[in-house]
N, CA, C and O atoms as CSV, one atom per row, in Angstrom:
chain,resi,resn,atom,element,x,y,z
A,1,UNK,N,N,26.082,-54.887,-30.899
A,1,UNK,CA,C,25.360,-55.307,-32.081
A,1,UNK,C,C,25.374,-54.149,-33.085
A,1,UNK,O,O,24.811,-53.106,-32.754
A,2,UNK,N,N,25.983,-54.242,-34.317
A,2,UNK,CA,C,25.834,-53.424,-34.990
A,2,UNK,C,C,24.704,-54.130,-36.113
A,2,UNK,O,O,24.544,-55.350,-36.174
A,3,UNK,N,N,23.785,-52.922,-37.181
A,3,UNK,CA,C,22.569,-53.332,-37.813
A,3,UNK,C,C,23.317,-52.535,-39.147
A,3,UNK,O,O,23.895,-51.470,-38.929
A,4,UNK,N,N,23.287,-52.924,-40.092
A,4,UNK,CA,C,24.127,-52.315,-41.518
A,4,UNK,C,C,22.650,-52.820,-42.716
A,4,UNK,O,O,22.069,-53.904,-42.769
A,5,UNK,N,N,22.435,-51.675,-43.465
A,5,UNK,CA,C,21.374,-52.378,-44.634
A,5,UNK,C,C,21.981,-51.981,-46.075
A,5,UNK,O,O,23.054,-51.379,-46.095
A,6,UNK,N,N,21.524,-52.204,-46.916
A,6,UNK,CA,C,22.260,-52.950,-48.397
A,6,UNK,C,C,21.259,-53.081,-48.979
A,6,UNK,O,O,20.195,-53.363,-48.426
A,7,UNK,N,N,21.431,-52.869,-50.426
A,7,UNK,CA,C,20.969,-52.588,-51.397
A,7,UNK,C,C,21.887,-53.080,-52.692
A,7,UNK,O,O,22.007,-52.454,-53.745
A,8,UNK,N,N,22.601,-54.547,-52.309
A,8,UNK,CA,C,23.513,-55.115,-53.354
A,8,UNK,C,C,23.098,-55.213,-55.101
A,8,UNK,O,O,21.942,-55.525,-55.388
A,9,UNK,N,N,23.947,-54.974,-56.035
A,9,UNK,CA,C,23.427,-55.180,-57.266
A,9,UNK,C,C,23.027,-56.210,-57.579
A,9,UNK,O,O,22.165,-56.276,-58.455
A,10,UNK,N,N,23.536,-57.376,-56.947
A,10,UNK,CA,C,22.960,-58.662,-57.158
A,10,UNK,C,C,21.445,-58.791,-57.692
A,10,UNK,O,O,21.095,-59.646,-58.506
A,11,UNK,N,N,20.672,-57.912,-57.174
A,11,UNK,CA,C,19.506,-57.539,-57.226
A,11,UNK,C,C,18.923,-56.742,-57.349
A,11,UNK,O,O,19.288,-55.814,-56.627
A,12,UNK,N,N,17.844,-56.461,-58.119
A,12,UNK,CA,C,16.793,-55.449,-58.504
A,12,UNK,C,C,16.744,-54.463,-56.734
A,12,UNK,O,O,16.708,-54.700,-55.527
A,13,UNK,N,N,16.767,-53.633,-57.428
A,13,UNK,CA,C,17.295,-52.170,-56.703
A,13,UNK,C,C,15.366,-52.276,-56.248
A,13,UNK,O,O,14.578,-52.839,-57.008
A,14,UNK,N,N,14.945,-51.660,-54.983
A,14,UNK,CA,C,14.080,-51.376,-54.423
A,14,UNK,C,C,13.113,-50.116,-55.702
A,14,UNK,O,O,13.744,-49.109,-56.021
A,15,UNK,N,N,12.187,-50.240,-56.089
A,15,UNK,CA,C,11.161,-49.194,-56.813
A,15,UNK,C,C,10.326,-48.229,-56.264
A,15,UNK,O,O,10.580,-47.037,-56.091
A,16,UNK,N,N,8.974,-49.041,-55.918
A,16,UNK,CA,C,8.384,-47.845,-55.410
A,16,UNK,C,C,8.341,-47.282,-54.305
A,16,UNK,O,O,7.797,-46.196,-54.104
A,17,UNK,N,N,9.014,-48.091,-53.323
A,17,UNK,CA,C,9.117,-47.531,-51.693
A,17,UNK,C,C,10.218,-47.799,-51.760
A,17,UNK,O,O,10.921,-48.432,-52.548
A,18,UNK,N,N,10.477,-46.806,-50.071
A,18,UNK,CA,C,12.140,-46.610,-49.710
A,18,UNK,C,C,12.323,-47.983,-48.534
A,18,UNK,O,O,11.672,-48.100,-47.496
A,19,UNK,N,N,13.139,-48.711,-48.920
A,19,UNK,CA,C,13.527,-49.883,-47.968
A,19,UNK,C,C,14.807,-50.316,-48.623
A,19,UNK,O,O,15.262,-49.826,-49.657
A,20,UNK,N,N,15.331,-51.267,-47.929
A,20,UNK,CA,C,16.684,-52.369,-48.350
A,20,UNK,C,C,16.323,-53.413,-48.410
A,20,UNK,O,O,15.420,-53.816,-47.678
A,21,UNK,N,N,16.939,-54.193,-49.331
A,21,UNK,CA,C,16.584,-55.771,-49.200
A,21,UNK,C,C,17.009,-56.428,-48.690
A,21,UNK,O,O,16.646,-57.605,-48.704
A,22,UNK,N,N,18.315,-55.830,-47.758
A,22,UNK,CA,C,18.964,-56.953,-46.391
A,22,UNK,C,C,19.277,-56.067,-45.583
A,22,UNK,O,O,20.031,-55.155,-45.919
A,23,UNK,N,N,18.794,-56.154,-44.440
A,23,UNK,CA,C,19.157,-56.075,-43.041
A,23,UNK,C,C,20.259,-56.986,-42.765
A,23,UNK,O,O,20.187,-58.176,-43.075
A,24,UNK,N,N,21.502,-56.364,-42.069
A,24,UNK,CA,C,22.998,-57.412,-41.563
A,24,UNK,C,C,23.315,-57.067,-40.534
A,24,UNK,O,O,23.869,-55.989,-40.322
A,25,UNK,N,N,23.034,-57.901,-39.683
A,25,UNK,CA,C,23.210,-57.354,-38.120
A,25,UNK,C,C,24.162,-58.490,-37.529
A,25,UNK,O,O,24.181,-59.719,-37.582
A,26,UNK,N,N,24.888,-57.565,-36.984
A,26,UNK,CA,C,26.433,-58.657,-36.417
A,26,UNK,C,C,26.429,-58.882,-35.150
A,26,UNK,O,O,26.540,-57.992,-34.307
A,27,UNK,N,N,26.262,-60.456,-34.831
A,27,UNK,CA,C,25.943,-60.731,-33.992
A,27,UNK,C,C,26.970,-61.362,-32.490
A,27,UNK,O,O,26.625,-61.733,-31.368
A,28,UNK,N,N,28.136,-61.258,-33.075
A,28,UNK,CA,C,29.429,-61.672,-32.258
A,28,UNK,C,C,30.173,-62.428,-33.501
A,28,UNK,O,O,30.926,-61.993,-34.373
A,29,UNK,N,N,29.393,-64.418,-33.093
A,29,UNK,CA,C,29.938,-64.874,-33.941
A,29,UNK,C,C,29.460,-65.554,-35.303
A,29,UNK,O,O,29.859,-66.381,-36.122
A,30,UNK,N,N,28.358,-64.707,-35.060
A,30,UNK,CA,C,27.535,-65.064,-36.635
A,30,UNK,C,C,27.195,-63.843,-37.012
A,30,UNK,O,O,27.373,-62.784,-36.410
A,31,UNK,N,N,26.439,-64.141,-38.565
A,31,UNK,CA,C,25.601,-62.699,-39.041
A,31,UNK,C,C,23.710,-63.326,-38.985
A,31,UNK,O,O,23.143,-64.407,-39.149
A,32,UNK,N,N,23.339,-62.044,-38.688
A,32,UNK,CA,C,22.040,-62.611,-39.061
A,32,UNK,C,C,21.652,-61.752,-40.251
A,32,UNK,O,O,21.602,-60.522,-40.237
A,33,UNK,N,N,21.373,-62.573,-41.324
A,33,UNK,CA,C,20.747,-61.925,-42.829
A,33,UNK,C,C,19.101,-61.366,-43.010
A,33,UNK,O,O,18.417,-62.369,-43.213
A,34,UNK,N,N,18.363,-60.304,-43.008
A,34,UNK,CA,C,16.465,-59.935,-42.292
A,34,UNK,C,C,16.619,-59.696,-44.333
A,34,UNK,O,O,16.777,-58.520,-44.660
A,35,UNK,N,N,16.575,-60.617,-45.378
A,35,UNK,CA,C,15.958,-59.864,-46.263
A,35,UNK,C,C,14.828,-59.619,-46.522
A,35,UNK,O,O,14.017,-60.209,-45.808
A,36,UNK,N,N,14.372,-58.883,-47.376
A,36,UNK,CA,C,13.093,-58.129,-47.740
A,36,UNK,C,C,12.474,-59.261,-48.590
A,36,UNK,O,O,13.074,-60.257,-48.994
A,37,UNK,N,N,10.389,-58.761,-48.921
A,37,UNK,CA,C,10.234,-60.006,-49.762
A,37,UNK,C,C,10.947,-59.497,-50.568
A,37,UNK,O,O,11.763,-58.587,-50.419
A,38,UNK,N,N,10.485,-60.438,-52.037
A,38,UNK,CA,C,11.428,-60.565,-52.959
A,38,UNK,C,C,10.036,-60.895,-53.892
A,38,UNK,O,O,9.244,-61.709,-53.418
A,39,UNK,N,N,9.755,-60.326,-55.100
A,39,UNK,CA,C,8.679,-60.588,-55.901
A,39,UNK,C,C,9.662,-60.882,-57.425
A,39,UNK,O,O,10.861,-60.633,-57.547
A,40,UNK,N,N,8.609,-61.557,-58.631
A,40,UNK,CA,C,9.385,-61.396,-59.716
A,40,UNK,C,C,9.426,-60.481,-60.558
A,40,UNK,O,O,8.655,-60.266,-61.494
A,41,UNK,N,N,10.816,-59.631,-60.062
A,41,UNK,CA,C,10.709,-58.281,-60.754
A,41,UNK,C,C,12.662,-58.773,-61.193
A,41,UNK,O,O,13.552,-59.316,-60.539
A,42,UNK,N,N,12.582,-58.267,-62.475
A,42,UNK,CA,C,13.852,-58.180,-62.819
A,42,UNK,C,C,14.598,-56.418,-62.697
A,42,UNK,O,O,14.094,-55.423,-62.178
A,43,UNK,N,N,16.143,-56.594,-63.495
A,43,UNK,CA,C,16.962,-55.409,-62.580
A,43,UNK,C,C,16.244,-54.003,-63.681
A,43,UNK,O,O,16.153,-52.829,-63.323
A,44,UNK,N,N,15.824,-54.553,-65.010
A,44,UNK,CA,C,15.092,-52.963,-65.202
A,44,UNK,C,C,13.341,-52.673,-64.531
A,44,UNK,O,O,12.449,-52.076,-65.134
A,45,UNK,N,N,13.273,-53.108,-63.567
A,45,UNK,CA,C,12.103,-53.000,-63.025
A,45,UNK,C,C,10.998,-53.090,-63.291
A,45,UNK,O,O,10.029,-52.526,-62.782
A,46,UNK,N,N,11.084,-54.136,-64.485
A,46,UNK,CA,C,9.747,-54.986,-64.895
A,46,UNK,C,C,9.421,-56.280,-64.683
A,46,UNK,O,O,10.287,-57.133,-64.878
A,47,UNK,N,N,8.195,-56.635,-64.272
A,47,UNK,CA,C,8.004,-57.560,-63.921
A,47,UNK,C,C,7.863,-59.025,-65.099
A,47,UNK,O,O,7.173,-59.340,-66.069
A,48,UNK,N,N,9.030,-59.624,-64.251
A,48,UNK,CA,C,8.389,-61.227,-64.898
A,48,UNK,C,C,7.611,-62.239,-64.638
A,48,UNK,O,O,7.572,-63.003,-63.673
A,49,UNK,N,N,6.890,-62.156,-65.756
A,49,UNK,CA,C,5.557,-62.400,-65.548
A,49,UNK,C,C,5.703,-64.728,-65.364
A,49,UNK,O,O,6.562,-65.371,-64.760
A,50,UNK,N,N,4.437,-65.270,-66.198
A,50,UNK,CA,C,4.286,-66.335,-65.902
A,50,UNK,C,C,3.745,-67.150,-64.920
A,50,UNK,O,O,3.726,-66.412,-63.935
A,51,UNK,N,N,3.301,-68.207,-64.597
A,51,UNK,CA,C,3.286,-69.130,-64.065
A,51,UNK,C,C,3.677,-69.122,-62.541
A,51,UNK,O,O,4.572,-68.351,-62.194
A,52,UNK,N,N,3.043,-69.958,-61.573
A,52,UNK,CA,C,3.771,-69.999,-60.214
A,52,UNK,C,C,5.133,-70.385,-60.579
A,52,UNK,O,O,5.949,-69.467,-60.502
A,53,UNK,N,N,5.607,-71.603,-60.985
A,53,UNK,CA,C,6.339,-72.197,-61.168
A,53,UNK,C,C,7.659,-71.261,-62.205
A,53,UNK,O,O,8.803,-71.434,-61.784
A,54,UNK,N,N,7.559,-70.567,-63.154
A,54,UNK,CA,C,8.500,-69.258,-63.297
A,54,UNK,C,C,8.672,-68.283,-62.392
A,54,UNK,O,O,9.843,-68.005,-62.133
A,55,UNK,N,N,7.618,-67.543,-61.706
A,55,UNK,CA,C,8.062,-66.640,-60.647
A,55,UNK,C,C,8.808,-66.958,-59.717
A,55,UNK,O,O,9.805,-66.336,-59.351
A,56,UNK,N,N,8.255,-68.240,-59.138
A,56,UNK,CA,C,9.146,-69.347,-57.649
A,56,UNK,C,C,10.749,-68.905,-58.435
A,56,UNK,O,O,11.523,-68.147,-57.852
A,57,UNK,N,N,11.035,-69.429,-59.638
A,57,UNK,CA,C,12.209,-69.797,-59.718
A,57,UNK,C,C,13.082,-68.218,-59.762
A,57,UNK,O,O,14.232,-68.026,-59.368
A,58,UNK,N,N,12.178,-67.254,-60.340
A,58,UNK,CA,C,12.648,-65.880,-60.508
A,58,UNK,C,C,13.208,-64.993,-59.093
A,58,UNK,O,O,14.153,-64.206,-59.030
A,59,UNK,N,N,12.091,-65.509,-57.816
A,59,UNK,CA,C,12.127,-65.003,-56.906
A,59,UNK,C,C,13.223,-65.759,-56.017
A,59,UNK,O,O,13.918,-64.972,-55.373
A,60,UNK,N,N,13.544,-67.170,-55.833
A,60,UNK,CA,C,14.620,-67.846,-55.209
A,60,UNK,C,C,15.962,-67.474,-55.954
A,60,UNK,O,O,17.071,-67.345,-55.436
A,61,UNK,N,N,15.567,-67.307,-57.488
A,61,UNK,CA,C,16.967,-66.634,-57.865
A,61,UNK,C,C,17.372,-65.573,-57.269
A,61,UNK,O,O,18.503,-65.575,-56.784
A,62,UNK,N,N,16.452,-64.300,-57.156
A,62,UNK,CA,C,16.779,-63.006,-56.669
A,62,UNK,C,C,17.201,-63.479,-55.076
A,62,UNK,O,O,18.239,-62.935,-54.700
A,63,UNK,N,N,16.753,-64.133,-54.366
A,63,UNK,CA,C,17.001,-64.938,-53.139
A,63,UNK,C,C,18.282,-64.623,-53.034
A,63,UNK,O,O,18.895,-63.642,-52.612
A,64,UNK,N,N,18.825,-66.558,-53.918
A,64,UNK,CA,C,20.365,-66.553,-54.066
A,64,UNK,C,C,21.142,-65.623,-54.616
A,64,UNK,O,O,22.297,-65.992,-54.830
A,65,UNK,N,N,20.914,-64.714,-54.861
A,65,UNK,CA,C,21.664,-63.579,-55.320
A,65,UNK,C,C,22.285,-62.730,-54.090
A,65,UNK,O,O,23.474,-62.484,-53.885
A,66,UNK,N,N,21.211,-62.369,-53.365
A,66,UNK,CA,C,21.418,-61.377,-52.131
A,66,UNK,C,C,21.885,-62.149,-50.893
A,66,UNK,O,O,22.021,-61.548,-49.827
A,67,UNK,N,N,22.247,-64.042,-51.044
A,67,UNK,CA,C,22.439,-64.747,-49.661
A,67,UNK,C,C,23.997,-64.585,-50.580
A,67,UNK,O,O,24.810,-64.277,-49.709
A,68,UNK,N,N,24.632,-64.649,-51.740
A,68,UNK,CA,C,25.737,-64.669,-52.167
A,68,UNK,C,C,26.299,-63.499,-52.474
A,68,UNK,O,O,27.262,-63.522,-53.240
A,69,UNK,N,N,25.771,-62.085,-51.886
A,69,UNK,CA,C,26.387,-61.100,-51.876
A,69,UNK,C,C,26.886,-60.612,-50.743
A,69,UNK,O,O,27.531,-59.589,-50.511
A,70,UNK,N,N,26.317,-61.904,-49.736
A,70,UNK,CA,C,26.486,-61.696,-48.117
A,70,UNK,C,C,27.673,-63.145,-47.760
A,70,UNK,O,O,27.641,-63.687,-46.655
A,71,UNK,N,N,28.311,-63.449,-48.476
A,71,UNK,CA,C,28.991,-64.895,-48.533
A,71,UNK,C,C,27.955,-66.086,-47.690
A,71,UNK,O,O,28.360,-66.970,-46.934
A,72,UNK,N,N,26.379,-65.773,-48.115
A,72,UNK,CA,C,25.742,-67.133,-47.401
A,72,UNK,C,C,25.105,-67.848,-48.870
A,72,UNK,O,O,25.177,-67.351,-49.994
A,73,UNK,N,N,24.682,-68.723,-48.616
A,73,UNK,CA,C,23.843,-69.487,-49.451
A,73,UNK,C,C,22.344,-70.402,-48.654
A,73,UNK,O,O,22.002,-70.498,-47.476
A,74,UNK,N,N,21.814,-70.885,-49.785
A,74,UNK,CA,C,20.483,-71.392,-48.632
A,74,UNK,C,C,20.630,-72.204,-47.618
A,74,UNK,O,O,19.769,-72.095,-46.745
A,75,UNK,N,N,21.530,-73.061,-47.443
A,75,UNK,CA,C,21.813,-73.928,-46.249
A,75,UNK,C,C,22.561,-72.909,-44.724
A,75,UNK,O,O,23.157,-73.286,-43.715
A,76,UNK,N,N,22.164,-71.577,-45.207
A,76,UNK,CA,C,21.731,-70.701,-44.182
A,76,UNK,C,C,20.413,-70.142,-43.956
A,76,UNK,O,O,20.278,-69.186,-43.193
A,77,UNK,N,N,19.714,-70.513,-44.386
A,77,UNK,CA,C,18.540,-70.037,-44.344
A,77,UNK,C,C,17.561,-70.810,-42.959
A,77,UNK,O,O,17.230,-71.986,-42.805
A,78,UNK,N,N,17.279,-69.476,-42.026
A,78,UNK,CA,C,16.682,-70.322,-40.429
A,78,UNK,C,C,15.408,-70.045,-40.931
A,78,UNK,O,O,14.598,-70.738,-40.316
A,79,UNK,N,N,14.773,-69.226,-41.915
A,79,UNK,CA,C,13.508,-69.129,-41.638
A,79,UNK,C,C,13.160,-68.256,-43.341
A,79,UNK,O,O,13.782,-67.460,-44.044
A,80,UNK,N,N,11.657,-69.053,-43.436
A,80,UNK,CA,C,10.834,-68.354,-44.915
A,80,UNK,C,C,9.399,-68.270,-44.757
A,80,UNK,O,O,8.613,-69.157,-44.423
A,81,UNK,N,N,9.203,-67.153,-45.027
A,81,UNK,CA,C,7.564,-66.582,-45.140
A,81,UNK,C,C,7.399,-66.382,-46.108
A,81,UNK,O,O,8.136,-65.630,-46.747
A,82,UNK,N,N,6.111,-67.119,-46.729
A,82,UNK,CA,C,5.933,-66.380,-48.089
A,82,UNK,C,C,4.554,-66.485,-48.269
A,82,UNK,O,O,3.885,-67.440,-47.875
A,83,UNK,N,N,4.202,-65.684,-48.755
A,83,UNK,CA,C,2.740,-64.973,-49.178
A,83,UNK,C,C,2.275,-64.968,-50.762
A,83,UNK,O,O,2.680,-64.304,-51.716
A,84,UNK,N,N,1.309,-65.930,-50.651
A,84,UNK,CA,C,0.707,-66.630,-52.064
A,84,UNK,C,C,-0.270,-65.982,-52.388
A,84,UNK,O,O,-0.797,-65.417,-51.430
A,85,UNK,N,N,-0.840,-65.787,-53.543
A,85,UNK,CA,C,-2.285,-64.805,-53.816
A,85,UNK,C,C,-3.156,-66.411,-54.331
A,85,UNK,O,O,-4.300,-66.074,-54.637
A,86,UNK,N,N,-3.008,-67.792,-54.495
A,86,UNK,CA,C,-3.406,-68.920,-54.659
A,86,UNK,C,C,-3.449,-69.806,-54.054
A,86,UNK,O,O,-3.817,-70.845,-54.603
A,87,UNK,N,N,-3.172,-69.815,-52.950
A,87,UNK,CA,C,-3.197,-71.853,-51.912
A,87,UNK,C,C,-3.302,-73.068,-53.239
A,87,UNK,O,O,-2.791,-74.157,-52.978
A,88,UNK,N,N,-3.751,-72.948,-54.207
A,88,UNK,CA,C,-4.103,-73.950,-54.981
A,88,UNK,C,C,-2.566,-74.278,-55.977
A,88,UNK,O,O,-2.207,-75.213,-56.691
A,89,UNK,N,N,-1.985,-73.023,-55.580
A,89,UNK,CA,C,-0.512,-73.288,-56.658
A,89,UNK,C,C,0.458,-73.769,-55.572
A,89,UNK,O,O,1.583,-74.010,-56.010
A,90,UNK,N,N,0.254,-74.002,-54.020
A,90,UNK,CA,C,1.190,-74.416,-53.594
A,90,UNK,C,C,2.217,-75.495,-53.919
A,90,UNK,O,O,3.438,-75.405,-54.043
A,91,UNK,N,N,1.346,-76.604,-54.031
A,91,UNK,CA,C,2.458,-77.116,-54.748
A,91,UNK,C,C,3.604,-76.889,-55.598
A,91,UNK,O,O,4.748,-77.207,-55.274
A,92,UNK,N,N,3.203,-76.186,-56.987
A,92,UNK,CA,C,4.120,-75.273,-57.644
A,92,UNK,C,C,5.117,-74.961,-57.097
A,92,UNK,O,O,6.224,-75.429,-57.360
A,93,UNK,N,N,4.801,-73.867,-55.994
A,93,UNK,CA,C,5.787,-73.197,-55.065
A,93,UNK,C,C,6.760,-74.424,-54.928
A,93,UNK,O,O,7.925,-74.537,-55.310
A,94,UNK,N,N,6.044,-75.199,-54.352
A,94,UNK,CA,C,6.794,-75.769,-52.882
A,94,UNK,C,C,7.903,-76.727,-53.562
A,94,UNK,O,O,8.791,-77.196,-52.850
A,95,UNK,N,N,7.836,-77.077,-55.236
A,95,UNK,CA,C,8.360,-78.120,-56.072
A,95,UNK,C,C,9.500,-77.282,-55.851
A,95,UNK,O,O,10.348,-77.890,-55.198
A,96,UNK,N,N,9.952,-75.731,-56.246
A,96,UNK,CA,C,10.427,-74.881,-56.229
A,96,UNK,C,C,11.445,-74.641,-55.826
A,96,UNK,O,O,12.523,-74.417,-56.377
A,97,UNK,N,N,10.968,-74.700,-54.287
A,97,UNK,CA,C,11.578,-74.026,-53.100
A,97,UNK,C,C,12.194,-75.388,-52.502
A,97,UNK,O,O,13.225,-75.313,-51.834
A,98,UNK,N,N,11.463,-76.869,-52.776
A,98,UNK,CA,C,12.775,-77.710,-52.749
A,98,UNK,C,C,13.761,-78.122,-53.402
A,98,UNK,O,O,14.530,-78.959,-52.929
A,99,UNK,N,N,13.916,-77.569,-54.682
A,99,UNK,CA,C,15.390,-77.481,-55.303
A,99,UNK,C,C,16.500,-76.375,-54.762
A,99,UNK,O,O,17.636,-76.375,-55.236
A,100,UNK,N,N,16.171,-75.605,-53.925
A,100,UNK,CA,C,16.851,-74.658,-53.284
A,100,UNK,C,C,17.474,-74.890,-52.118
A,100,UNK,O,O,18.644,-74.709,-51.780
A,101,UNK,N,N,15.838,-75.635,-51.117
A,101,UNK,CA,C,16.429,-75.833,-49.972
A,101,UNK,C,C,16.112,-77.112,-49.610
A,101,UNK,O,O,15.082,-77.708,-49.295
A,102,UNK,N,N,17.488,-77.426,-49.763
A,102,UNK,CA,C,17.987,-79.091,-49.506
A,102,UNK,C,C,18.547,-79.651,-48.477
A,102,UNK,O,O,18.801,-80.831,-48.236
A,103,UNK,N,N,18.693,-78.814,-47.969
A,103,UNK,CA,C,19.233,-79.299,-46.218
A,103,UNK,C,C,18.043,-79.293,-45.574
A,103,UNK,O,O,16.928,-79.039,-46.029
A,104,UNK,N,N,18.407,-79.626,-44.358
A,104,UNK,CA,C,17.376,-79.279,-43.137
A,104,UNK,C,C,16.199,-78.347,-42.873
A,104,UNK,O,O,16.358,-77.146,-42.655
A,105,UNK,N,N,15.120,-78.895,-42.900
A,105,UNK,CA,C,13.995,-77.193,-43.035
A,105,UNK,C,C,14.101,-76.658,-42.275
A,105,UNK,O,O,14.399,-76.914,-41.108
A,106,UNK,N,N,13.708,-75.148,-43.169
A,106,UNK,CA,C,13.815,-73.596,-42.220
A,106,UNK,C,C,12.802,-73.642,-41.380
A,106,UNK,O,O,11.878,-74.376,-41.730
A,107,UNK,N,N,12.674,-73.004,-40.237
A,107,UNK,CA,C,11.071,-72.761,-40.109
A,107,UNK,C,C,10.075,-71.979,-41.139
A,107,UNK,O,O,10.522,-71.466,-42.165
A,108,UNK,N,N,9.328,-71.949,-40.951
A,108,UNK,CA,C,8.326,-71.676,-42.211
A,108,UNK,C,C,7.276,-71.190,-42.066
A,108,UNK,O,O,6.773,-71.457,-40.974
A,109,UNK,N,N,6.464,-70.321,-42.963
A,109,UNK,CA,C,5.357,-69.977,-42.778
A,109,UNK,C,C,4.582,-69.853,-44.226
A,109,UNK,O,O,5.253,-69.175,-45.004
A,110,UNK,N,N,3.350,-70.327,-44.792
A,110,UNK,CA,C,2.838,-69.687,-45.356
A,110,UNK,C,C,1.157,-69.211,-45.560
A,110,UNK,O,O,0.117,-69.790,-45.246
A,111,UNK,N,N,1.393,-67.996,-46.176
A,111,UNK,CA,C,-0.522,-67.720,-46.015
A,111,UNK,C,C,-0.902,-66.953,-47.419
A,111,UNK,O,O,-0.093,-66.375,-48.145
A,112,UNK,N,N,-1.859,-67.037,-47.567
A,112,UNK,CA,C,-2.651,-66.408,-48.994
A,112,UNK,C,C,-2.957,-65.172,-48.277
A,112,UNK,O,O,-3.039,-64.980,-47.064
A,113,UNK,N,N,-3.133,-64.249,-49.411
A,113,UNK,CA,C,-3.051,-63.031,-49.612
A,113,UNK,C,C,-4.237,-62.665,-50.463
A,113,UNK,O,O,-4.184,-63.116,-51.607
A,114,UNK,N,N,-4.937,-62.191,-50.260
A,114,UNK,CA,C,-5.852,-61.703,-51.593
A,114,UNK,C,C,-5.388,-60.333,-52.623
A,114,UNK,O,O,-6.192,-59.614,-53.217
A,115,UNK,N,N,-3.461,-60.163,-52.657
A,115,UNK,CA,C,-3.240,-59.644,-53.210
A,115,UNK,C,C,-1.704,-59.093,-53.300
A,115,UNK,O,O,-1.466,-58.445,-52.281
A,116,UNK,N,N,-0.825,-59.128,-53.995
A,116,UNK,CA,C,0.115,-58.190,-53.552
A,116,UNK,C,C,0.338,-56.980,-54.511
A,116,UNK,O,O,-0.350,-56.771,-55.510
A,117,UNK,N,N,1.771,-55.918,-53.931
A,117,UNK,CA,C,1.679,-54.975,-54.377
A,117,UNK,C,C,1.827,-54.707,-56.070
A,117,UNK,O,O,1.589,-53.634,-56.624
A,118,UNK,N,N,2.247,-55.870,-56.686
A,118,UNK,CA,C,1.837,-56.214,-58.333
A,118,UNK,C,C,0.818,-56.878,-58.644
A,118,UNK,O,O,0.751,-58.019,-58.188
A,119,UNK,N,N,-0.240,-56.400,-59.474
A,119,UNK,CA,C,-1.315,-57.300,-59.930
A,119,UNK,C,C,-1.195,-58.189,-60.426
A,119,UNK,O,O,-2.120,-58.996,-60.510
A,120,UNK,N,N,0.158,-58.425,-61.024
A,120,UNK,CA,C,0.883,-59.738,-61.364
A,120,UNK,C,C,1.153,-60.611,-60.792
A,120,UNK,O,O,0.868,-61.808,-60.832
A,121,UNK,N,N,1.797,-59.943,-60.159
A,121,UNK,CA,C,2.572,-61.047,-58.715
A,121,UNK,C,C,1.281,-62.079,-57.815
A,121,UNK,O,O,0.252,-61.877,-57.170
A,122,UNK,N,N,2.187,-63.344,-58.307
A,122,UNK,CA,C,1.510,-64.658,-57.553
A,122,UNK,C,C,2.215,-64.787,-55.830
A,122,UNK,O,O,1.581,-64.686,-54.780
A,123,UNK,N,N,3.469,-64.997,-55.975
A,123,UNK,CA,C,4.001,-65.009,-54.693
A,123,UNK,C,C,5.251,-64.142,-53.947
A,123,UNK,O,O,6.270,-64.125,-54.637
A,124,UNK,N,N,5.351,-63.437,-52.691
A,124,UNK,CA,C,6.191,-62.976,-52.327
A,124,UNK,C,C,7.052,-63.990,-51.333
A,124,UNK,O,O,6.729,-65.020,-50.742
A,125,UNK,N,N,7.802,-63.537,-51.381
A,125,UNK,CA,C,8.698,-64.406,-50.362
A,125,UNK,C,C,10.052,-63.831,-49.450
A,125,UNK,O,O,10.992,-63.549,-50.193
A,126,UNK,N,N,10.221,-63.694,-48.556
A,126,UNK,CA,C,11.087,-63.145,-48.018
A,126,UNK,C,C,11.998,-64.372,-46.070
A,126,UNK,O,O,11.532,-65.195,-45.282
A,127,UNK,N,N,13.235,-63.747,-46.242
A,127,UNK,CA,C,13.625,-65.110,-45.678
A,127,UNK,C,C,14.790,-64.135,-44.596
A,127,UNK,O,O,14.988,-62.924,-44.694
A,128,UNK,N,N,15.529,-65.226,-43.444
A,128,UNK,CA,C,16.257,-65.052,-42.646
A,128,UNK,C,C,17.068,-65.801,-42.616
A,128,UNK,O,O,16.798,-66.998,-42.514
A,129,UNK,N,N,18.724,-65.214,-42.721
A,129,UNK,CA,C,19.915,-66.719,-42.483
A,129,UNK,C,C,20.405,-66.179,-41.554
A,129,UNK,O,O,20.058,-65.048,-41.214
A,130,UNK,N,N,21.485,-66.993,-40.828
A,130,UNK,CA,C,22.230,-66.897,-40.231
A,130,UNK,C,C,23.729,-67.662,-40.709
A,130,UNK,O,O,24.023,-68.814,-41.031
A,131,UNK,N,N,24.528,-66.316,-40.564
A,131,UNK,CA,C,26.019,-66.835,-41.497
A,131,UNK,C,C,27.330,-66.918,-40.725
A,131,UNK,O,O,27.957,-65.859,-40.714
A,132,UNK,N,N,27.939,-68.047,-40.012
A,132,UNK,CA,C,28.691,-68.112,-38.944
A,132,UNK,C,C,29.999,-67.261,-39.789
A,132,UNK,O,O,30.192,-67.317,-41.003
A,133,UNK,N,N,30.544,-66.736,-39.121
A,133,UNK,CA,C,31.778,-65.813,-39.405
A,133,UNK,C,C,33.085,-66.383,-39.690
A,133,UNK,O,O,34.046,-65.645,-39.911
């Protein structure tokens, strides 16, 4: 098993802490994709702001960015956690996150937060694919 991490341009480069936004660990005959959350921050490292319903779309973009720098897309996606600072905007989210993911559901998780690391930020989200070789 080899474990390789990345920091593709596709996406806003990591800010205030040291991490990667994909973990790629090779698994024989697949890849498994561990990305990082993903908040709405664009590539000069300001945040875009708005609405659940703008961030969702900001943050699944940054998503598809980093599953297409890995040759996957969302119909690899085994699994999504995401962390809301509202339960009441779920819906929002969730209108969202089914224009993305249209196949078969991932497993899933979600829970409120009474906060994340932007005072802005409504939702984080971070996900797992698996990309047959």
């Amino acid at each position: 098993m080899t474990v390789t991490f990345h920091n593709p341009p596709t996406a806003p480069a990591p800010l205030a802490a040291r991490y990667s936004n994909i973990a790629e660990i090779d698994l024989g005959q697949v890849t498994l994709l561990v990305l990082s959350g993903q908040v709405a921050l664009d590539f000069d490292g300001s945040f875009v702001g708005g609405d659940m319903t703008a961030q969702s779309e900001h943050v699944f973009g940054a998503i598809g960015a980093l599953l297409a720098a890995h040759r996957a897309g969302f119909e690899h996606v085994v699994n999504v956690r995401t962390y809301l600072t509202d339960m009441n905007l779920l819906a929002d989210y969730g209108a969202v996150r089914r224009r993305y993911l249209t196949g078969t559901p991932p497993t899933s998780t979600t829970i409120e937060v009474s906060r994340l690391f932007h005072p802005e930020a409504l939702l984080e989200v971070d996900i797992m694919a698996v990309v047959p070789k």
